[in-house]
C-alpha positions as MATLAB code, in Angstrom:
seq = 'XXXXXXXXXXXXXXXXXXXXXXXXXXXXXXXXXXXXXXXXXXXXXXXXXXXXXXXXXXXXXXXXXXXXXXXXXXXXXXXXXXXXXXXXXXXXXXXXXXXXXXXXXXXXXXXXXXXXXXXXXXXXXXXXXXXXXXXXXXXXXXXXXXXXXXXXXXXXXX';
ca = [
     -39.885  -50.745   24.599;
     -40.090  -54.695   24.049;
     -36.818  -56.660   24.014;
     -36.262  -58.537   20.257;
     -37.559  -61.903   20.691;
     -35.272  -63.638   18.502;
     -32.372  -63.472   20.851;
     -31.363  -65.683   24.340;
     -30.069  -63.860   27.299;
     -26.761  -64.982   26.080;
     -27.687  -62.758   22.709;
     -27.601  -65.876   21.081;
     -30.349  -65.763   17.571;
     -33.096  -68.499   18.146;
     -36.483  -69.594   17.078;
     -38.702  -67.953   19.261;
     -40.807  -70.920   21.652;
     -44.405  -70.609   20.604;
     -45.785  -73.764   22.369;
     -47.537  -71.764   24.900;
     -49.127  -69.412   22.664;
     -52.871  -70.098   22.182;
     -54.436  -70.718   18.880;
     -55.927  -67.896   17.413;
     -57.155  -66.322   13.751;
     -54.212  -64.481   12.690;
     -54.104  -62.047   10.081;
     -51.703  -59.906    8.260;
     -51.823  -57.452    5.344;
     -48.828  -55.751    3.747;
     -48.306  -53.376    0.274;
     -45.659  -52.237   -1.654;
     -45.719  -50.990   -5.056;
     -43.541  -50.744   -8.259;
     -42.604  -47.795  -10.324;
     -42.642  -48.274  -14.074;
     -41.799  -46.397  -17.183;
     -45.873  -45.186  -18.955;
     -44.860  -47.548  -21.649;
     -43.895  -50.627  -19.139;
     -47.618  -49.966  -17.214;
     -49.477  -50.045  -20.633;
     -47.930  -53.283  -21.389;
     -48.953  -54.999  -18.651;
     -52.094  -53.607  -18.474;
     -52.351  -54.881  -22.272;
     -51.703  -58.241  -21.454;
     -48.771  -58.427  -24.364;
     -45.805  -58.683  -22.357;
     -43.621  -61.851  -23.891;
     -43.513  -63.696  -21.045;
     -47.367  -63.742  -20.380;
     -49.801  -62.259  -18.042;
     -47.348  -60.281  -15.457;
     -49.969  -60.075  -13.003;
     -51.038  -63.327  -12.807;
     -47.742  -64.812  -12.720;
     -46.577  -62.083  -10.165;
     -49.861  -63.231   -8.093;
     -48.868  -67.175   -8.714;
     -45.158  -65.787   -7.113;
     -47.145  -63.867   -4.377;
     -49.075  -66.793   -2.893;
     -45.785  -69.366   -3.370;
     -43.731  -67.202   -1.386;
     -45.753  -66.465    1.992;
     -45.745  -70.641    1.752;
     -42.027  -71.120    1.604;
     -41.251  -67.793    4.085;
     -39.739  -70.276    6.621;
     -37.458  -71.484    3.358;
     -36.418  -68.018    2.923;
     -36.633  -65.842    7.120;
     -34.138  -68.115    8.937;
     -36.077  -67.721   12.229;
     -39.462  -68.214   10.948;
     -42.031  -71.129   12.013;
     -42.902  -72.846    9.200;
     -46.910  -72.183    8.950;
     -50.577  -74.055    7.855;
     -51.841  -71.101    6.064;
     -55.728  -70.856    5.436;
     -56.136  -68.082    3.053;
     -53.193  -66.080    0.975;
     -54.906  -63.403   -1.490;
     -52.236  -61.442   -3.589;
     -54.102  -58.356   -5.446;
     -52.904  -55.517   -7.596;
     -54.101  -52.383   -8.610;
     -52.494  -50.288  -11.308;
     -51.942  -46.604  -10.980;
     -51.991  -44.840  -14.195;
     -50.860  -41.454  -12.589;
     -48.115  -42.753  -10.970;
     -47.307  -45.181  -13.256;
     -47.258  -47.888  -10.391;
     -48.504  -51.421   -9.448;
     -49.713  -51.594   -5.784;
     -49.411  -55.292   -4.452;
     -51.301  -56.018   -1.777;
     -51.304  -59.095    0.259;
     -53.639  -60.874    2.878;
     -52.548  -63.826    4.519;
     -54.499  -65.713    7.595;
     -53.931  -69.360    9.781;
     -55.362  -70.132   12.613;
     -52.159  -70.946   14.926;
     -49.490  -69.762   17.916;
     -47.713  -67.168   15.463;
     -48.718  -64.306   13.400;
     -48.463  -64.235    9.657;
     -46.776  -60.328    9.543;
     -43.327  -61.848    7.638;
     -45.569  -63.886    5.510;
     -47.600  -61.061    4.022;
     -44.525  -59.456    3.675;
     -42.786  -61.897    1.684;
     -45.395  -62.455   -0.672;
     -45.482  -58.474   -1.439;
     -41.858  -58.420   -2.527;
     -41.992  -61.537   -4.548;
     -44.739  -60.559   -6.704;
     -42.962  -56.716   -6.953;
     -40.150  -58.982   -7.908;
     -42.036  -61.121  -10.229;
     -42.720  -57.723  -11.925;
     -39.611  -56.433  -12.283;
     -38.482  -59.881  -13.590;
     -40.592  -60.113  -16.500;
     -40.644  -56.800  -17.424;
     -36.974  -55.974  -16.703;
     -36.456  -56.916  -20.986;
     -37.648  -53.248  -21.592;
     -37.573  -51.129  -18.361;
     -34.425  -52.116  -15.328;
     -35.036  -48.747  -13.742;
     -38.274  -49.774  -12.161;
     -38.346  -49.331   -8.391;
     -39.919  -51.353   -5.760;
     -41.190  -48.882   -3.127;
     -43.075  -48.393    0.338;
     -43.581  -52.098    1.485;
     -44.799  -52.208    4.576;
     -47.260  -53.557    7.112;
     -50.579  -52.151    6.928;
     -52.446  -54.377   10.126;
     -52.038  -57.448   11.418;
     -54.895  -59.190   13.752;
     -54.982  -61.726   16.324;
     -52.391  -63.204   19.079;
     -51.647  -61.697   22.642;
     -50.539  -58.367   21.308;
     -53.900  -57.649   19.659;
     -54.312  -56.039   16.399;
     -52.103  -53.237   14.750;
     -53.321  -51.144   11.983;
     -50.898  -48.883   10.462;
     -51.265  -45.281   10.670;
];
């Protein structure tokens, strides 16, 4: 098993030295989704929310926060990100919004923590402008689904 990078051999926390790491694409792609009421999912899917288009705005949140996730990770590298797509797809059966985000830079770090991030903002987003008629939604199953480039190759979960 790998030791946790973040830490000195005093077990100090630190940012992690990337200035040896070579520049390569990096890519990573998390989901999550959120759990709604039937009524709360035909709202947004109706567009007639009163604070606006949920999905948009939750996409808007998406994108902001894999920019600030060095604001918000204490021990991440603040990162030139080329591409951040935030995308949803409703679920009617399970009365569910799946978020999923992409995010890629060419650089010395991987952009895992930024996909990540901008998953559970726009679930967030969700549950904050739709919280007026439904607080019992749940934010559920974020994870990583792959992540591409760097020494340790690609991961795709399983």
């Amino acid at each position: 098993m790998s030791t946790l990078t973040h830490f000195d051999a005093q077990g100090q926390a630190h940012m992690v030295d990337v200035a040896d790491k070579a520049h390569t694409k990096r890519v990573g792609v998390a989901t999550g989704r959120i759990v709604m009421l039937p009524a709360t999912l035909t709202l947004i899917q109706s567009g007639t929310a009163k604070k606006g288009d949920v999905l948009g705005i939750a996409r808007i949140a998406g994108i902001q926060a894999a920019k600030k996730t060095s604001d918000l990770i204490p021990l991440c590298h603040p990162l030139a990100l080329t591409r951040v797509a935030v995308v949803f797809a409703m679920d009617e059966t399970t009365h569910s919004v799946q978020c999923t985000a992409t995010v890629e830079t060419v650089g010395q770090t991987g952009v895992e923590m930024e996909a990540l991030t901008a998953v559970q903002v726009a679930l967030l987003t969700i549950y904050d402008m739709c919280k007026a008629v439904d607080r019992g939604m749940t934010m559920t199953d974020v994870h990583l689904l792959e992540k591409h480039g760097g020494k340790s190759g690609s991961y795709v979960a399983g």
